[in-house]
KENU-198010 format. One record per residue: residue number from 1; residue in three letters; z, y, x negated of N, C-alpha, C in turn. Coordinates in pm, 1 decimal. Last residue first. Layout:
N
NUM ALA Z Y X Z Y X Z Y X
...
***
This chain:
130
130 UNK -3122.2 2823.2 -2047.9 -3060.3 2906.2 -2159.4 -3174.1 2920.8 -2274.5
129 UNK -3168.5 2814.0 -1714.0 -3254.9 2773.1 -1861.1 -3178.7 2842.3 -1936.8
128 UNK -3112.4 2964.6 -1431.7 -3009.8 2929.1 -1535.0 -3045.1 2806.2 -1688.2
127 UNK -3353.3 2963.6 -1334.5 -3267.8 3071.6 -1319.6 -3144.8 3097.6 -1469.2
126 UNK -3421.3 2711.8 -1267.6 -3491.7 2776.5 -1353.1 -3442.5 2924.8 -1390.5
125 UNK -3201.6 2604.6 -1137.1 -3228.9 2503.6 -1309.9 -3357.6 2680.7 -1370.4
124 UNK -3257.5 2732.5 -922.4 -3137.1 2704.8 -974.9 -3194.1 2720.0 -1132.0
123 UNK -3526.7 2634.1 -809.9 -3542.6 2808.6 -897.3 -3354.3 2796.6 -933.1
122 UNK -3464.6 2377.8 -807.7 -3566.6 2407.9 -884.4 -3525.3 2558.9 -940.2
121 UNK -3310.6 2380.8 -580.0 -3299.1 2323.0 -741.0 -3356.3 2346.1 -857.5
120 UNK -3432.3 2435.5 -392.6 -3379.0 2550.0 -463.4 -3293.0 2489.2 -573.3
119 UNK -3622.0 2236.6 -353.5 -3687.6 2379.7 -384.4 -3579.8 2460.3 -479.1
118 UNK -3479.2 2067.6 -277.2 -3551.1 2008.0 -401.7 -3645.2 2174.9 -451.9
117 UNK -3399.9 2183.3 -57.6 -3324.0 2141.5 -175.9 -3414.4 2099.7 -282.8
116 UNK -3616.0 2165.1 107.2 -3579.5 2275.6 56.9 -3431.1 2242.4 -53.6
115 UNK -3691.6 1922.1 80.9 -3766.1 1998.3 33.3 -3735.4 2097.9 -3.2
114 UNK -3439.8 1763.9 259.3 -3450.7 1746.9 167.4 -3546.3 1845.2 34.1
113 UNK -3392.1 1862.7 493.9 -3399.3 1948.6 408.7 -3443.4 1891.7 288.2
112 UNK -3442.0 1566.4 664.5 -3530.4 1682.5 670.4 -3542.5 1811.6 595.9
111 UNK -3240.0 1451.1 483.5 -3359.4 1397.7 478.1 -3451.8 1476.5 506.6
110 UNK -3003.0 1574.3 622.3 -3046.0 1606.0 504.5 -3183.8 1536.7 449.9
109 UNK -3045.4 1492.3 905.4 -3070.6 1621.4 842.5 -3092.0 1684.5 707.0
108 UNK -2926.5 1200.2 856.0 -3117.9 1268.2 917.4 -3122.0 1413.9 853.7
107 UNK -2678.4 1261.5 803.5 -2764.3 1183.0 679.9 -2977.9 1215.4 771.3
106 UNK -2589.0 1354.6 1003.1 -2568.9 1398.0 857.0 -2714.9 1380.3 805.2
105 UNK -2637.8 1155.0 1167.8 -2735.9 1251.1 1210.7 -2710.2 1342.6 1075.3
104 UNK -2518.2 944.9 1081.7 -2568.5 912.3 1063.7 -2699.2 1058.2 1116.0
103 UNK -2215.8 1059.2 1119.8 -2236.8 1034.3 953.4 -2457.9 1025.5 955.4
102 UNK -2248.6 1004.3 1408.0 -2244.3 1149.0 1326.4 -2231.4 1158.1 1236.2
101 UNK -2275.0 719.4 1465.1 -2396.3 843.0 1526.6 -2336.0 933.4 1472.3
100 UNK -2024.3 638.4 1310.1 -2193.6 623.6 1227.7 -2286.8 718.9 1343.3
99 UNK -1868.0 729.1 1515.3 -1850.3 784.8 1340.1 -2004.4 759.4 1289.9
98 UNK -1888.5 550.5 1735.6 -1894.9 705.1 1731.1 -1908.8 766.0 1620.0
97 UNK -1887.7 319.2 1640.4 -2022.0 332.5 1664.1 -2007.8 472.4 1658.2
96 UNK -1624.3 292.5 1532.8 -1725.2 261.7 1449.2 -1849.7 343.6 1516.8
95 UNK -1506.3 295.7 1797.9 -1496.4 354.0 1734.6 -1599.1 414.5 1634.6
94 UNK -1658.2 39.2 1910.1 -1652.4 132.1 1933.8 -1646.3 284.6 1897.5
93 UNK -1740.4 -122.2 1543.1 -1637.2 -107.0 1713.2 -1722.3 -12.0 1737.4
92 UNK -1997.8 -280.1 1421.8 -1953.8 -183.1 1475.2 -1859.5 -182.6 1616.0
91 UNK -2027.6 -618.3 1252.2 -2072.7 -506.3 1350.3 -1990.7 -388.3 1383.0
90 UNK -2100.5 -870.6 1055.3 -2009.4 -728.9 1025.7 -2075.3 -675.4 1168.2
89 UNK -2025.3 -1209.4 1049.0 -2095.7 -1100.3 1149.1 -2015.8 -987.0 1072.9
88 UNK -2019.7 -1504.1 846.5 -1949.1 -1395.3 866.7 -2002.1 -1318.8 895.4
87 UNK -1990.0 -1856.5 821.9 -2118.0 -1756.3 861.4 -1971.0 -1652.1 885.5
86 UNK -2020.3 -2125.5 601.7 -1912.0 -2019.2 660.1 -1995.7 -1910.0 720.1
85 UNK -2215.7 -2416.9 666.8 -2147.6 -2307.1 585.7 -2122.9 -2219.9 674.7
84 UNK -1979.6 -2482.3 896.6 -2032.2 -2470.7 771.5 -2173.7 -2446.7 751.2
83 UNK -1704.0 -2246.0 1078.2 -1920.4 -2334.7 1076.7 -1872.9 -2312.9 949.5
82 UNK -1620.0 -2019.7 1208.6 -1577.6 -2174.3 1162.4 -1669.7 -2255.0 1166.0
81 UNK -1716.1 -1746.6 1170.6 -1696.8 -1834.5 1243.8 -1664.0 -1945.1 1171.4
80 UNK -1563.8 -1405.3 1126.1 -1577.6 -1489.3 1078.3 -1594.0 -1608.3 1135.3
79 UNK -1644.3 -1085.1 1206.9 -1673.0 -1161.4 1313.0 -1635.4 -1328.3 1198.5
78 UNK -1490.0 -786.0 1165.4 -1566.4 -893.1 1069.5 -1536.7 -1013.9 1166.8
77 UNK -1612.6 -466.7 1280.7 -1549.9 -587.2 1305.7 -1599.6 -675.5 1250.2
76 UNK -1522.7 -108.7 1172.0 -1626.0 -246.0 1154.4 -1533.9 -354.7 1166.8
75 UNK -1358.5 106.3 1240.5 -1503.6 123.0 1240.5 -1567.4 -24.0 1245.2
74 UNK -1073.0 66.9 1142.6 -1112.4 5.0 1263.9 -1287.5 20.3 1313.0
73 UNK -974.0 69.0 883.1 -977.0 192.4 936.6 -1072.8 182.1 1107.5
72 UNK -1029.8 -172.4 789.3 -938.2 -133.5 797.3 -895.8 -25.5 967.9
71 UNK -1365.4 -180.5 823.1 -1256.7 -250.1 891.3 -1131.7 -239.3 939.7
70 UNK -1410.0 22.4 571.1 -1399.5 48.1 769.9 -1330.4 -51.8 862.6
69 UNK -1261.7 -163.1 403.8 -1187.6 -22.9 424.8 -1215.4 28.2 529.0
68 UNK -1449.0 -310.1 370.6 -1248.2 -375.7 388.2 -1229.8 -266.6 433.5
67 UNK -1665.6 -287.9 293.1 -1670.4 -316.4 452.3 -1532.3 -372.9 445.2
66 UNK -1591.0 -164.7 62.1 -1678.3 -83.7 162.9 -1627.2 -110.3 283.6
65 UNK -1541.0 -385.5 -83.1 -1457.7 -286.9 -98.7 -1501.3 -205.5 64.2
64 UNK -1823.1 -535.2 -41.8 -1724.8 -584.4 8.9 -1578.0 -494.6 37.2
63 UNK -1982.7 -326.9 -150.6 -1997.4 -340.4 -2.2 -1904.8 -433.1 28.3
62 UNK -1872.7 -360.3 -449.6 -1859.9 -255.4 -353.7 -1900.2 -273.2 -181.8
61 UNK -1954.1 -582.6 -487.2 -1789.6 -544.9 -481.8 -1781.8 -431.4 -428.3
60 UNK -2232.1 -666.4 -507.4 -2150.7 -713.2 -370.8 -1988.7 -679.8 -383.8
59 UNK -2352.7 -276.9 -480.1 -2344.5 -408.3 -552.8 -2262.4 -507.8 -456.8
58 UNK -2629.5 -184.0 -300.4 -2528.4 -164.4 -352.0 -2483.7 -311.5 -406.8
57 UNK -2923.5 -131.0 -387.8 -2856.8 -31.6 -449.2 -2666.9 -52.1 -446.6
56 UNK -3016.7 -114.7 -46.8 -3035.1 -87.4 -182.6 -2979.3 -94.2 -252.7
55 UNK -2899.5 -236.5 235.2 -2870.1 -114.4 150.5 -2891.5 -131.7 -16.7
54 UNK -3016.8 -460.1 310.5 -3085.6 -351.6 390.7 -3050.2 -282.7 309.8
53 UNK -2901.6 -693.7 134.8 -3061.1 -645.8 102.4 -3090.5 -536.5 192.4
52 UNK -2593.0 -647.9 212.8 -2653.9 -622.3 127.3 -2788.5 -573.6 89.7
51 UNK -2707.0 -729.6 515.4 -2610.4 -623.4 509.8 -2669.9 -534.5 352.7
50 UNK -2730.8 -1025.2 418.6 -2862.9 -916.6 501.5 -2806.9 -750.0 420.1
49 UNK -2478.2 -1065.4 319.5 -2631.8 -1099.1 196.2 -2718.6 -997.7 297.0
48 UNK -2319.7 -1073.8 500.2 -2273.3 -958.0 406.8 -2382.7 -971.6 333.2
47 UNK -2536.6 -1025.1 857.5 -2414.4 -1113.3 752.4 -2460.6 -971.4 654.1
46 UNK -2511.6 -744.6 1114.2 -2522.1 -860.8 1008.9 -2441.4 -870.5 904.8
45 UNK -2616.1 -627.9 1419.0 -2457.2 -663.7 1321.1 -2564.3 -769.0 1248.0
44 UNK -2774.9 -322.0 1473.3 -2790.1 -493.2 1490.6 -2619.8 -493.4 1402.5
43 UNK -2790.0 -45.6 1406.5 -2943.1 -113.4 1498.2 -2848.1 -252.7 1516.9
42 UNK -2550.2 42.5 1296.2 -2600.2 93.9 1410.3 -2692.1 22.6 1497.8
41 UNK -2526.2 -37.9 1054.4 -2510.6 -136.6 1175.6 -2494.5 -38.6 1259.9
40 UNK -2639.8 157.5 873.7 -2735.4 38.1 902.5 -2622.1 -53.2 1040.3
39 UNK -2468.8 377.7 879.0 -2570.5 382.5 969.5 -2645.7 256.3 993.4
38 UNK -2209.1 231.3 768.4 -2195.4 264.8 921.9 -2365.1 261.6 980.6
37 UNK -2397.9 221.9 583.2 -2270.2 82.9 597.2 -2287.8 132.1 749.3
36 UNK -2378.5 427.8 467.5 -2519.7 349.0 443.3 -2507.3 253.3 533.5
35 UNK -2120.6 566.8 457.2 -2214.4 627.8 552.6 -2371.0 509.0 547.7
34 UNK -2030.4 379.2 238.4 -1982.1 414.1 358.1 -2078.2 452.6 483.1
33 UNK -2173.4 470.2 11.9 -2180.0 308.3 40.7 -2099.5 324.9 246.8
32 UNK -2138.8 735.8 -1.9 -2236.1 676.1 -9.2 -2251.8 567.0 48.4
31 UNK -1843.7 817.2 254.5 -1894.1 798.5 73.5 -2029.1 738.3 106.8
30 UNK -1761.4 889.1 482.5 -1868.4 975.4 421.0 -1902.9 909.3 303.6
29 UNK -1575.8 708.3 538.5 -1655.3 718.2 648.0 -1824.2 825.8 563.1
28 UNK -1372.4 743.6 364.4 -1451.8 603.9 395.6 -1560.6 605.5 472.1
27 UNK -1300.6 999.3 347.5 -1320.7 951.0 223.1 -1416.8 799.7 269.4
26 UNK -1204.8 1011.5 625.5 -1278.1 1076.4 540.8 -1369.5 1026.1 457.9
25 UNK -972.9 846.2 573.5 -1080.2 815.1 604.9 -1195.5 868.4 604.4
24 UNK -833.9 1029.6 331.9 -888.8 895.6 332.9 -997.0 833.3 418.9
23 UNK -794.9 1265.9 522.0 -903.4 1273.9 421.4 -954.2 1136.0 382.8
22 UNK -545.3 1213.5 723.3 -747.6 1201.2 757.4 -853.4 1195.0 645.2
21 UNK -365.3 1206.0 561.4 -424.1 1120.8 579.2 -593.1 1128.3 617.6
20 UNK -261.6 1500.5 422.2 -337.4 1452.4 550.8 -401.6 1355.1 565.6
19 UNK -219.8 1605.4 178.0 -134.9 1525.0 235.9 -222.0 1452.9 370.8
18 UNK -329.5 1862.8 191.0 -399.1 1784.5 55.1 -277.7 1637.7 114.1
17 UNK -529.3 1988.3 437.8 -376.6 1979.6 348.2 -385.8 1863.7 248.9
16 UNK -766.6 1982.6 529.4 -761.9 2090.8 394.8 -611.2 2024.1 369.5
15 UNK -737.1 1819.9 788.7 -822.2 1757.2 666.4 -816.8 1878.3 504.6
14 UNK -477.2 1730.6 967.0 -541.8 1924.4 923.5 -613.7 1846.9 751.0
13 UNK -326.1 1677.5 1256.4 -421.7 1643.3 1157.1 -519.5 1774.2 1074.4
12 UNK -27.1 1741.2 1374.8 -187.3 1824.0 1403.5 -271.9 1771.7 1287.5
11 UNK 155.6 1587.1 1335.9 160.2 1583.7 1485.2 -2.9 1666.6 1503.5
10 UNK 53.4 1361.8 1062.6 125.1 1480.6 1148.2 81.7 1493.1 1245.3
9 UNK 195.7 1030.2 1011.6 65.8 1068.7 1071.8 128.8 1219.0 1143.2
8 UNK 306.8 954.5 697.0 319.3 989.1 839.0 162.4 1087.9 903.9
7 UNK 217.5 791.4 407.5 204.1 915.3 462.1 200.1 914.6 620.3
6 UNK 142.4 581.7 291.7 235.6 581.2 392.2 292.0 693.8 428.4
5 UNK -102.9 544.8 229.5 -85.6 504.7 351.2 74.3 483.6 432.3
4 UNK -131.2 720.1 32.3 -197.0 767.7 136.3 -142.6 732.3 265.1
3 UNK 21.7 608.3 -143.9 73.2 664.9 -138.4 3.2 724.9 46.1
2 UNK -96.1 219.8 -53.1 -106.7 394.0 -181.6 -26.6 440.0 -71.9
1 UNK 0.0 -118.0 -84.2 0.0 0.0 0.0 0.0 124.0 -88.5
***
C-alpha cells in the first residue's frame, strides 16, 4: 500500500493539492499506456496478447501494470475463466466506459491538432537555434 492510498478521501476532491488522491487516478487514466488501454476497449473486450497487438508499442509489464491499476481503480473488469488453457477477458465497467469516452475525445483532438503542433514546434526550435 503507497502513501497515496492511504490518504483519506477529502470531503471536496481538489486535483492541484498535492495530497488529493484524485491525481493517482489521474495519473492512470491519462498515462500513455492508460488512455491506449481505456480507448481500445471501447470497441470490444479482449484477451491480454489481442489487447497487446492492438496497442503498439507496449511491453507485456507494462500493460499488465496498466490493466492492475484500472482494474484497481474500477475502469476495467478482468473476466478470468476456468478453461484450459486459461482464457482472461479485459472489458470496460461502466465507470471505465465514462473515462475512456473522455480520455478518448482527448486523444481525437489532439490527432486533429496534430499539424498545428508540428507547426509551432517548428517556429519554437527555430526561434530558439543558438
Amino acid at each position: 500500500m503507497t502513501e497515496e492510498d492511504e490518504t483519506p478521501l477529502p470531503e471536496t476532491p481538489d486535483v492541484n493539492r498535492a495530497t488529493c488522491p484524485s491525481r493517482g487516478v489521474l495519473e492512470h487514466v491519462t498515462s500513455r499506456w492508460g488512455l491506449l488501454v481505456l480507448a481500445s476497449l471501447l470497441d470490444r473486450s479482449f484477451r491480454f496478447s489481442e489487447l497487446r497487438r492492438e496497442i503498439g508499442g507496449v511491453s507485456e509489464k507494462m500493460l499488465a501494470q496498466t490493466l492492475q491499476a484500472l482494474e484497481r481503480d474500477g475502469f476495467v473488469h478482468r473476466d478470468a475463466k476456468p478453461v484450459i488453457p486459461p482464457r482472461v477477458d479485459y472489458s470496460l465497467t461502466a465507470l471505465g466506459r465514462e473515462a475512456a469516452e473522455q480520455v478518448w475525445a482527448l486523444a481525437h483532438w489532439v490527432e486533429r491538432k496534430l499539424p498545428d503542433v508540428v507547426e509551432a514546434r517548428g517556429s519554437y526550435d527555430e526561434a530558439h537555434r543558438a
